[in-house]
Every structure is written in C-alpha cells, then in structure tokens.
C-alpha positions as CSV (number, residue, x, y, z in Angstrom):
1,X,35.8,-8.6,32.2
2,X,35.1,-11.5,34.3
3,X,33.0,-14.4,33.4
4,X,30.3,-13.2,36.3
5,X,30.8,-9.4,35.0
6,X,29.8,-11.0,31.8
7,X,26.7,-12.9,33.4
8,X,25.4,-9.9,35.0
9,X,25.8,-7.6,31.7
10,X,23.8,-10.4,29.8
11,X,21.5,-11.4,32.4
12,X,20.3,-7.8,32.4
13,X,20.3,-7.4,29.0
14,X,18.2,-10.8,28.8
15,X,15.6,-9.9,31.2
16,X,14.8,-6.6,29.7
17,X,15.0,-8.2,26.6
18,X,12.8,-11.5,27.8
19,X,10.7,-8.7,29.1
20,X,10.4,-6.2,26.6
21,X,9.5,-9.7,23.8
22,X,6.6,-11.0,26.5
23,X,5.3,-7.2,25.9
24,X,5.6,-7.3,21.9
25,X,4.6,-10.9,22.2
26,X,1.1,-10.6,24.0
27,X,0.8,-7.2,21.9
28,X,1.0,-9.5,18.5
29,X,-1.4,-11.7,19.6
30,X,-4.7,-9.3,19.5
31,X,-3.1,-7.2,16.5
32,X,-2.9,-10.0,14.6
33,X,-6.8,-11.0,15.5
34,X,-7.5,-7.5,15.0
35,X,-5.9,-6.6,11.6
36,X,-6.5,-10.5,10.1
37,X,-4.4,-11.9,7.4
38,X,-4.6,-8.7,5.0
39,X,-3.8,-6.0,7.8
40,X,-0.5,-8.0,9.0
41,X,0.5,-8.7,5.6
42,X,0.5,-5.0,4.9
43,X,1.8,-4.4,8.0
44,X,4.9,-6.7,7.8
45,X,5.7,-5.3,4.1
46,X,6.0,-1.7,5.1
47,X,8.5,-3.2,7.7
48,X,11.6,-4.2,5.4
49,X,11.9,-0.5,3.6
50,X,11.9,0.7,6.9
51,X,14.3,-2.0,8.2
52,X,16.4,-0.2,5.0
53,X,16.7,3.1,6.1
54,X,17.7,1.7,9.8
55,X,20.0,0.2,8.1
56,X,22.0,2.7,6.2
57,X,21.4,4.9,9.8
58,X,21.3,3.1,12.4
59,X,22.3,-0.5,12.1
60,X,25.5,-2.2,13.7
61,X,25.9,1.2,15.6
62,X,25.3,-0.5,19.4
63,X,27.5,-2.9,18.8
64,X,30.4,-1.0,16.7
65,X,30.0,1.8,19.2
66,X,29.7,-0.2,22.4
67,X,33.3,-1.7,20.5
68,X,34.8,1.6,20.2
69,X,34.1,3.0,23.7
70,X,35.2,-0.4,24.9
71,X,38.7,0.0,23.4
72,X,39.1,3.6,24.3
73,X,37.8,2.5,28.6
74,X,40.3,0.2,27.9
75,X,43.3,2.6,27.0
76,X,42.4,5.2,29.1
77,X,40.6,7.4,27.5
78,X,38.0,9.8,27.9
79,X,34.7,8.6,25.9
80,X,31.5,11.4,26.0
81,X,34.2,13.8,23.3
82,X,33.1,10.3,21.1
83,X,29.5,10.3,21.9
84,X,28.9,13.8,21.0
85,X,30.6,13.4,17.7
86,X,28.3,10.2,17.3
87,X,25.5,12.2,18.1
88,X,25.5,14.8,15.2
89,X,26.9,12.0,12.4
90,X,23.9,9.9,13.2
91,X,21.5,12.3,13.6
92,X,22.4,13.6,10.0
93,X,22.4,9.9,8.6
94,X,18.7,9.5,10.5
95,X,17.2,12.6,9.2
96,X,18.6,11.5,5.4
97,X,17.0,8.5,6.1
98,X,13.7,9.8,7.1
99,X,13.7,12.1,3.9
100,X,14.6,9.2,1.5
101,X,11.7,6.9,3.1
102,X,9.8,9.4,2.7
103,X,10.5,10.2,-1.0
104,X,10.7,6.7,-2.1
105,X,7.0,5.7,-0.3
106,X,5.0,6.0,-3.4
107,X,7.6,4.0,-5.8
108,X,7.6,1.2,-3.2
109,X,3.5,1.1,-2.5
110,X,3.2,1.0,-5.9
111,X,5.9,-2.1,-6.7
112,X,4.4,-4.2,-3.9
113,X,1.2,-3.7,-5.2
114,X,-0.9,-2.1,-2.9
115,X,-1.3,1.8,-2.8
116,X,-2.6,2.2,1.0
117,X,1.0,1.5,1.8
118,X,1.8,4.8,1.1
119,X,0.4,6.0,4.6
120,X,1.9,3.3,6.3
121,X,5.3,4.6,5.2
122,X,4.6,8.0,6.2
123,X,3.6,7.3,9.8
124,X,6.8,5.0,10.3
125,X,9.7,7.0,8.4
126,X,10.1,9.6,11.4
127,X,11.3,6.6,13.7
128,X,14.4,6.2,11.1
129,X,15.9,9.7,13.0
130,X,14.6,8.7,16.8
131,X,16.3,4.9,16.0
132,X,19.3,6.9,14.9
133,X,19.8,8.1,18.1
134,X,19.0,5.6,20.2
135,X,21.7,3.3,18.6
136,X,24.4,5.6,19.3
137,X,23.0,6.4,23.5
138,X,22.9,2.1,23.6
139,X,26.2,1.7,22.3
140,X,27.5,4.7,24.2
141,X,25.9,2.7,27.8
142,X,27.3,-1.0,26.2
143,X,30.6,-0.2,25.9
144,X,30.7,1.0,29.7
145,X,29.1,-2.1,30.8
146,X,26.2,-0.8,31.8
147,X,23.3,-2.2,30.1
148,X,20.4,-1.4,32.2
149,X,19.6,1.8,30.0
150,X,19.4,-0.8,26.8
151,X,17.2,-3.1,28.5
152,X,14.7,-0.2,30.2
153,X,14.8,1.7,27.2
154,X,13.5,-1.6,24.8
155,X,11.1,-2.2,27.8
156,X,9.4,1.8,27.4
157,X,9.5,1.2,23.6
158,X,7.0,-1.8,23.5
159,X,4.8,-0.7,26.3
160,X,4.0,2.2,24.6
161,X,3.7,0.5,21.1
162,X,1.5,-2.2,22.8
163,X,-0.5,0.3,24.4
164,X,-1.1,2.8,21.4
165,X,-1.0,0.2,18.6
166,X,-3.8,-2.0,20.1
167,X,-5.9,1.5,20.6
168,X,-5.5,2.6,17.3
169,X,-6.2,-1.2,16.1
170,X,-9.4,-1.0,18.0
171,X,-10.1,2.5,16.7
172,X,-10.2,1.6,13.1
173,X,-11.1,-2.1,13.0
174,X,-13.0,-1.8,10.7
175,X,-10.6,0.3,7.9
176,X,-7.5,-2.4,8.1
177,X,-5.3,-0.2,6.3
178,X,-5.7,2.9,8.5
179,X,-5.5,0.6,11.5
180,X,-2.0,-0.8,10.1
181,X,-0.9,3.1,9.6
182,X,-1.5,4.1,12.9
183,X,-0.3,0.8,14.6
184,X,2.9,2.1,12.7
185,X,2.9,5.6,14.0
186,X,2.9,3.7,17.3
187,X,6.2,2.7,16.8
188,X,7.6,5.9,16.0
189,X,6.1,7.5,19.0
190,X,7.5,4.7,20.9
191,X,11.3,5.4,19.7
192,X,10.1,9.2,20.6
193,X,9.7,7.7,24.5
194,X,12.8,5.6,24.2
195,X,15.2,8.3,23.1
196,X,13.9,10.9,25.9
197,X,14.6,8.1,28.9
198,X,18.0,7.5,27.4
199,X,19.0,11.4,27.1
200,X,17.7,11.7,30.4
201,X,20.4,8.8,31.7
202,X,22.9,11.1,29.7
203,X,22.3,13.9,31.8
204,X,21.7,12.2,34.7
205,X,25.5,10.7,35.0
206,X,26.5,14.7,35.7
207,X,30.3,15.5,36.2
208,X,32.8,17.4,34.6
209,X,34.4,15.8,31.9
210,X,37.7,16.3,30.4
211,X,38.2,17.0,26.8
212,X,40.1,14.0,25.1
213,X,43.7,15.3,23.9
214,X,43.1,13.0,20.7
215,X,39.2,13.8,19.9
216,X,37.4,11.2,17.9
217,X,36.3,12.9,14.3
218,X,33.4,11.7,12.5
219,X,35.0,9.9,9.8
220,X,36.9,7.9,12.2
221,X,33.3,6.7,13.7
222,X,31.9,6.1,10.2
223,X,34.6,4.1,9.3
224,X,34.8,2.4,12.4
225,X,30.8,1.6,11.7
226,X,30.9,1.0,8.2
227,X,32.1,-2.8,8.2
228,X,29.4,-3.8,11.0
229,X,26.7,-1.5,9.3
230,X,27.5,-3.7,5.8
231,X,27.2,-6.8,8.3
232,X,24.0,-5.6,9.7
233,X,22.3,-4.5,6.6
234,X,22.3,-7.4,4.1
235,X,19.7,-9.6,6.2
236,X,16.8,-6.4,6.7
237,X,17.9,-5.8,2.6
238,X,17.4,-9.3,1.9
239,X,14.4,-9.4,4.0
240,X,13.1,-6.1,1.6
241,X,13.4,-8.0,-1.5
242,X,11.6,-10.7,0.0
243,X,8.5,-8.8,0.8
244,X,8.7,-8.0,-3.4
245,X,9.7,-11.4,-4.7
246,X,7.8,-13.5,-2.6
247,X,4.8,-12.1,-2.9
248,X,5.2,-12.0,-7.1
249,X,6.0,-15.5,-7.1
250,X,3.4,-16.4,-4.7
251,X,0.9,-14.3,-7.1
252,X,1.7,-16.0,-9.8
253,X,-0.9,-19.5,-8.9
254,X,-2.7,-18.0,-5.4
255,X,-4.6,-14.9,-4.5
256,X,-3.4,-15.6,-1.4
257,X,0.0,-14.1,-1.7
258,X,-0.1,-11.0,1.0
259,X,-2.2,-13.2,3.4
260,X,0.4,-16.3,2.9
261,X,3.4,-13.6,3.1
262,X,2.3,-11.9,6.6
263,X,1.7,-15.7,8.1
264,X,5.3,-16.3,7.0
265,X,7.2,-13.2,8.1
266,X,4.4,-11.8,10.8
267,X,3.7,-15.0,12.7
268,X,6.1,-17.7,11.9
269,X,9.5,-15.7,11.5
270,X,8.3,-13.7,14.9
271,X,7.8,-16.8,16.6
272,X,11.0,-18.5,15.8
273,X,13.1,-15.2,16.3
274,X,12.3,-15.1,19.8
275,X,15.2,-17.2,20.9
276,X,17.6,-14.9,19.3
277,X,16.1,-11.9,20.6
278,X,16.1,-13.3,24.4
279,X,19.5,-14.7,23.6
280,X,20.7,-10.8,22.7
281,X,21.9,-10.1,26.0
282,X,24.8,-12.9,25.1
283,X,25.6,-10.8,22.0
284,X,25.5,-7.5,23.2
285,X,27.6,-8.5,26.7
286,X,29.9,-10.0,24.1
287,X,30.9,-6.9,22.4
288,X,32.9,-4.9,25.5
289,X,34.0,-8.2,26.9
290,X,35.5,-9.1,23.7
291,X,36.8,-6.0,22.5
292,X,38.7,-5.2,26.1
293,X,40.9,-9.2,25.1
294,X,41.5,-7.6,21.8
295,X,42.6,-3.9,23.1
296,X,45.0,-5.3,25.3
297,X,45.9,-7.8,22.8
298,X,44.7,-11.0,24.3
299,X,43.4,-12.5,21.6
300,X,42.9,-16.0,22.7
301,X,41.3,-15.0,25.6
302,X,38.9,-12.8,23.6
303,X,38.2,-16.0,21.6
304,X,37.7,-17.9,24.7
305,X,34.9,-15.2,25.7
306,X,33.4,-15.7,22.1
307,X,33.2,-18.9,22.6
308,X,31.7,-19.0,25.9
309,X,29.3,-16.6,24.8
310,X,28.0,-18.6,22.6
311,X,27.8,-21.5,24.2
312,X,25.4,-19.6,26.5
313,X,23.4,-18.8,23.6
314,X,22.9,-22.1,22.3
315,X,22.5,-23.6,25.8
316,X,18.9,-21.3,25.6
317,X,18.2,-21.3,22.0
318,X,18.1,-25.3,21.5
319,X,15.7,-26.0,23.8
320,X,13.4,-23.4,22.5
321,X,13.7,-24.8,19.4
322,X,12.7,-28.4,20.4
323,X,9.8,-26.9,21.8
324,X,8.9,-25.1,18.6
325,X,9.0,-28.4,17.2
326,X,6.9,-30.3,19.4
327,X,4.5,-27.8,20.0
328,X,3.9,-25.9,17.1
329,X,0.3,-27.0,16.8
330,X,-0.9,-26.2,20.1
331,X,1.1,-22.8,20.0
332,X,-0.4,-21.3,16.7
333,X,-3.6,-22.2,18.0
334,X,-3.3,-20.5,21.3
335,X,-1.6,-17.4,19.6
336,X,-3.8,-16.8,16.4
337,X,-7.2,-18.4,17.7
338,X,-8.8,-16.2,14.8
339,X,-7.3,-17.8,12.3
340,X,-9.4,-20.1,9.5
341,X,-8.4,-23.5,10.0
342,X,-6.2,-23.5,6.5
343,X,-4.4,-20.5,8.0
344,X,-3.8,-22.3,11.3
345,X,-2.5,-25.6,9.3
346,X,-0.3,-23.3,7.2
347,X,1.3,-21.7,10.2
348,X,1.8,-25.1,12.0
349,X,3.8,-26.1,9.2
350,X,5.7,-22.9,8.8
351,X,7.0,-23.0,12.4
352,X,8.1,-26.7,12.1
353,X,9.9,-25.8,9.1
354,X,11.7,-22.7,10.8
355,X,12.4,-24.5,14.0
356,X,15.2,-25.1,13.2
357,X,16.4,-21.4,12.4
358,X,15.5,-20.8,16.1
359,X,19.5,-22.0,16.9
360,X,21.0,-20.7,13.7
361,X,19.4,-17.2,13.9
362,X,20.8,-16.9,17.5
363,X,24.1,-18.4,17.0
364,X,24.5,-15.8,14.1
365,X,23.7,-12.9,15.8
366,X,26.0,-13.9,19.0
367,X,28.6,-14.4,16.7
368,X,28.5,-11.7,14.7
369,X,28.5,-9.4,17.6
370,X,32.0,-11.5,19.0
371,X,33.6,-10.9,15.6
372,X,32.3,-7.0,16.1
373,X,34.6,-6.9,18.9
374,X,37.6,-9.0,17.4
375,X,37.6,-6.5,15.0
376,X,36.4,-8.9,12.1
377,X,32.7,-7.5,11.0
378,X,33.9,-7.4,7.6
379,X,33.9,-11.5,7.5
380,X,30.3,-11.3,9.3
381,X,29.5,-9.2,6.1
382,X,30.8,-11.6,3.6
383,X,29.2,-14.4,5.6
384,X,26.0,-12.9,5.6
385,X,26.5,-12.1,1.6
386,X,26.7,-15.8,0.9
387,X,24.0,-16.8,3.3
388,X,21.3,-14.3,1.4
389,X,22.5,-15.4,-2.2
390,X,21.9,-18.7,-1.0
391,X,18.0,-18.0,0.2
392,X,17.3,-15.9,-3.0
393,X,18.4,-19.1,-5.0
394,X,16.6,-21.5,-3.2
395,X,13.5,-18.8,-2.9
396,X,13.3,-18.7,-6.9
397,X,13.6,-22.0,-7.4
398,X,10.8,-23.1,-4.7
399,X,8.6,-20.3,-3.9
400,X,7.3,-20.4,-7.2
401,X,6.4,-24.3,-7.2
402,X,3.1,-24.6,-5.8
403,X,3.9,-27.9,-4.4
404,X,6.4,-25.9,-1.6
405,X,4.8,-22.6,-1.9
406,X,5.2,-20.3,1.2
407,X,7.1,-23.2,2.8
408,X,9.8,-23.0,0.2
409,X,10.4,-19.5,1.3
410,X,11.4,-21.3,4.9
411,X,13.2,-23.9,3.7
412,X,15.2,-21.0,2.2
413,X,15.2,-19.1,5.4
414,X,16.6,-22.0,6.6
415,X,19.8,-22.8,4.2
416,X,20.1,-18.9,4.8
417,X,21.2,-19.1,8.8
418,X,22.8,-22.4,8.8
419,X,25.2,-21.2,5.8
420,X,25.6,-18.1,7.7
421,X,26.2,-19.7,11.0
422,X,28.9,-21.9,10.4
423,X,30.9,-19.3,8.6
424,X,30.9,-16.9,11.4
425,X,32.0,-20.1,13.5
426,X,34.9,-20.7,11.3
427,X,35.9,-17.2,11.3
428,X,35.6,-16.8,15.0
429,X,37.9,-19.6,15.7
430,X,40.4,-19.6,12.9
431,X,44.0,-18.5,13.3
432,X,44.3,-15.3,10.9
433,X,48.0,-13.8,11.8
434,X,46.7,-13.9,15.5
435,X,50.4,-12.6,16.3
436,X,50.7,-10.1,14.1
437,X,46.8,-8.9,15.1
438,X,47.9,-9.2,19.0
439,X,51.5,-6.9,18.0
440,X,49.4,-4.1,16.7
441,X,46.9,-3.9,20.1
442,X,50.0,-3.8,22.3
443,X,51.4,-0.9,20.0
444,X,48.2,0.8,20.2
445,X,47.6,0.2,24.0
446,X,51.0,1.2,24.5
447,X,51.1,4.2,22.1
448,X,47.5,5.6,24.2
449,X,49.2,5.2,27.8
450,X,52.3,7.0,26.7
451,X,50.1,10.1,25.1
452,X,48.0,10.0,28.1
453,X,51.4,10.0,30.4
454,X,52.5,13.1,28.0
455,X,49.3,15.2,29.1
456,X,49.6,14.7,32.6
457,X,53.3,15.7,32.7
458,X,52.2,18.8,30.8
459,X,49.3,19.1,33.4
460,X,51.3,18.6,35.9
461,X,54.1,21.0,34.9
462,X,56.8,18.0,34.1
C-alpha cells in the first residue's frame, strides 16, 4: 500500500471517527449534567465488567482479522470462506459472554457496593453478542482497505446512543439509577443499528464467490486472535479492578469515593482519550498496510510504515495534549457547567495531570496495532502486562494517601502508558531474526501462489 493509499484509509477512518467522538462528546456533556456525580459514577463502573466480556469476545478481533484477511488479499486468496467461519466462532464467544455478564451481575453489584447496578448490567450485557459481530464485519472491511463501513458504522452507533440515552436521561431524571440503566440499554440498541448497516454492506457487495481450496477453520482464527485478544484485554481488565480498588481505597477517608471515581474515569479519562480515539484511523490503516510488507516478506518496509504511522499519530496527539494543558480550566468549565466548584477544581487538576497520557495513550494504541500486523501482538501483551502492574503499584501506594487521593490514581494512569509506550517502541523497531522472520513469508507467499497455480491447472484441465 502506498503512503497516499494509507492517508486515505486513515483519513476516513479519522473523520468518522473525529465525527462519531464530536457526537459521544456533545452527548456526555448533558448526561453528565443530567445524571450528576452519582449517576456517572454508577454509570462508568458498570462499564469495565462490560469492557470484560468484550474482551474475552470481541476485543483485538478488527485488528487480528483486518491482519488475517490482509495476508490472505495478499497471497491470493479468497477471504468471505474466513468471514463466515468468523461469524459463527464470535457469535458463540458473544452469546457466552452475554450469559456470563449476565450471571455474574449480582456478585459484581454487590462487590462495588451498590445493588442498583444490577439493572445496569442487565440492560448492557446483550451488546456483548451485537459487539461480537461487529468486530469481526470491521475487520472483515479493514483488511480490504475499505474503511468507510468502520467509520459509518461508529457514526450510526453514537447517534442513536446520543439520541436515546439523552431521552431516557430526561425521562428518569429524577430516579438516577434507572436513568443510568436505560442510558445503558441505549448502547446496546445502538450496537443493534450498527450490526444491521454493516450486514447490509455484506450483502450489498453481491457476486459469486469461489470456495477457498484451503478453508480457514475456526481454531485457526482463534489462534490467530488469541495473542491480540491477550494484548487487548489487560487494559479494560485493569480498568475493572480499578472501578473496585479505587473506589475501596478512596472509601477508606471520603464519602466521596463513587462521585471522585466517575470525575476520574467519566470526565477526565474521556477527555484525554480523545486524541487516541481521533488518532485510530492511523492504527487501524496500519494493520493491512503493515501486514501486506510482512506477507510478502518486506519487513523493513513494514517497519518503515509503522513508523510512519506513528509519526502521524503523534504529529495530532501532542498538540492536543498541550492544549489539555493549557486549557484545562476553561474546558471543564464549559463541559460540566453543573458541577460544584470543588468538583470543577478536581477535574481541572485531573486533566492536567492526565495530559500527558493524551500522547502515550495514542502512541500505544498505534503501535500496538503495527505490531498486530508484524505479527508481534504477543510483545504488545507483555508490554501492556508490565504497564498495568506498574499502575496497580503506584495506585496502592497513592490512592490511598489522602494527600494524592483521586490524583494518585492519574499519576498512575500515567506511569501506566508511558511504560507501555516505549516498550511497544522498542519492540517495533528492534531487530528480532528479521531474516529468518522475512524467509518464512516468502515460503508462505510462495507455498499460496503455487496451491493456487495447482487449482487452476486442475480447473483448467492441465
């Protein structure tokens, strides 16, 4: 893929994306005015269990997907025998997923404290299944280069979240807890809207396709997955343990602790994540464009793309991260108008603090996606392993202090993407057997033209 192939993948990526956040972003604003400090905190804590389930369902799969239909354009195969087998392995892994959120609801209510999160659970865990399918269509659409179905489809899911969630806010104003519960359900019926525009794109591409003479079996997509799944899913599980631990240790000298948690991961985290989310399109453009180097075993031009890729990133994520900075006072009180002047001084601080994640958090995710498509999630996983033991050392030891409180869980946060960061830079430009890794892509690209030679002789009558 060319460097303006590239640009036009991301660019669409980023404007659906840049689009789809502006949506989410003005629909956060009245939410969080409507539901106060109490109603996001209970809303941002039903978010990690189901951040979980995703996880063990859903998570990595664009990106390990969008790799593996990448390679097999690449070689000549035929890809839609793949996405079919996809289909029915991460459908079953969604509905499992649903079920288990489901059963473990009233466990986790009752460990976080606060029983009305039971029907919050309930309304969300159907979403785990429509997510499940989703992620597989996406990566399916990524690995052909054609991301306008991602970006539409992430466009349809927040203008119908934004639309029902601030109705139902509205509706139950004055019951927080049902309001958070049916903002929730909002989200699953948006998935519900996402997942019938993208099966209509399926069916809308038409054709006859051939059968691949080497079908893709269902193990071989698990285990394609698993390493970018174990990549994707320590952050969300670290982020789960954080809606326990710091709310226990916040407990522990403030009754406070929901209201001070849902500023933290509801306002602040939201805020600074938006770089990284508008940066995405780098990420996910990264995957095929990378992968393609390493099919034909290219590697140091897949690293040059990496590279590149990133530098895009961080050419957009700096900047935004200055202006976090600088502005953080004037933006939390624009935002979050509604909130009492301690809240509002709180928040200020907490965005100053995470500023600096802003880079870090996008830099990760564009790198972890370029070592997706080298091939090398498994050192994104152990990356991301050391990163989160970091945080949940630094979280212990501050978080319960009162002189850090809630800021000691950013500084944390903090420590958490840098450590992560640079690791996934060192393993995205280090020299691991690079000759040996480019031998076995020529084998295998060789190996896949001579089979597909074999079936059109035989087609052919040769």
């Amino acid at each position: 893929m060319k460097q303006e192939k590239f640009l036009r993948s991301a660019a669409i990526l980023t404007a659906g994306s840049l689009l789809a956040k502006a949506i989410g972003a003005c629909y956060r604003i009245p939410l969080s005015n409507l539901l106060g400090g109490y109603g996001m905190g209970l809303y941002q804590m039903a978010y990690p269990l189901y951040c979980v389930m995703l996880t063990f369902s859903s998570s990595g799969i664009p990106a390990a997907f969008a790799r593996m239909i990448a390679r097999e354009n690449a070689r000549g195969r035929d890809s839609f025998q793949t996405l079919k087998t996809a289909l029915k392995l991460f459908a079953l892994l969604g509905l499992f997923g649903t079920a288990f959120m489901c059963l473990l609801a009233p466990r986790m209510s009752a460990v976080q404290g606060d029983g009305k999160l039971l029907f919050c659970y309930l309304m969300l865990a159907p979403a785990v299944f429509l997510v499940s399918l989703i992620a597989v269509f996406r990566g399916y659409f990524q690995g052909k280069n054609d991301m306008t179905p991602t970006a539409v489809s992430e466009i349809v899911e927040q203008l119908v979240k934004a639309v029902l969630g601030v109705f139902f806010a509205l509706r139950f104003r004055d019951d927080p807890a049902r309001a958070v519960g049916y903002c929730l359900l909002s989200v699953t019926v948006s998935e519900a809207f996402a997942l019938l525009y993208l099966s209509a794109r399926i069916r809308g591409e038409g054709g006859r396709r051939m059968l691949s003479a080497h079908p893709v079996t269902g193990v071989e997509v698990l285990f394609s997955a698993l390493p970018v799944m174990a990549a994707a899913s320590l952050l969300p599980l670290s982020q789960t343990l954080d809606s326990i631990a710091i709310v226990r240790l916040l407990s522990g000298y403030t009754p406070e602790a929901v209201a001070l948690y849902g500023l933290f991961s509801g306002s602040a985290l939201s805020l600074v994540n938006l770089p990284a989310a508008v940066s995405g399109g780098f990420a996910a453009a990264s995957v095929p464009s990378v992968s393609e180097c390493f099919a034909r075993g290219e590697v140091q031009e897949g690293k040059d793309r990496a590279l590149y890729a990133l530098g895009l990133t961080l050419l957009l994520a700096v900047p935004s991260a200055l202006g976090l900075f600088f502005l953080a006072n004037p933006i939390a009180r624009l935002l979050y108008p509604r909130l009492s002047g301690v809240e509002a001084d709180t928040l200020v601080r907490l965005i100053k603090l995470l500023s600096v994640s802003a880079v870090s958090i996008a830099g990760t995710g564009t790198l972890a996606s370029c070592l997706t498509g080298m091939g090398r999630a498994k050192y994104a996983a152990f990356s991301m392993l050391i990163a989160v033991t970091v945080k949940f050392f630094l979280q212990w030891i501050l978080v319960k202090n009162p002189i850090f409180s809630i800021g000691g869980a950013a500084i944390a946060a903090n420590a958490c993407y840098l450590v992560a960061f640079f690791l996934d830079l060192y393993y995205t430009v280090r020299k691991e057997r690079e000759r040996k890794h480019a031998l076995c892509h020529r084998i295998g690209r060789r190996s896949g033209r001579s089979r597909i030679g074999r079936i059109e002789n035989v087609e052919s009558g040769g």
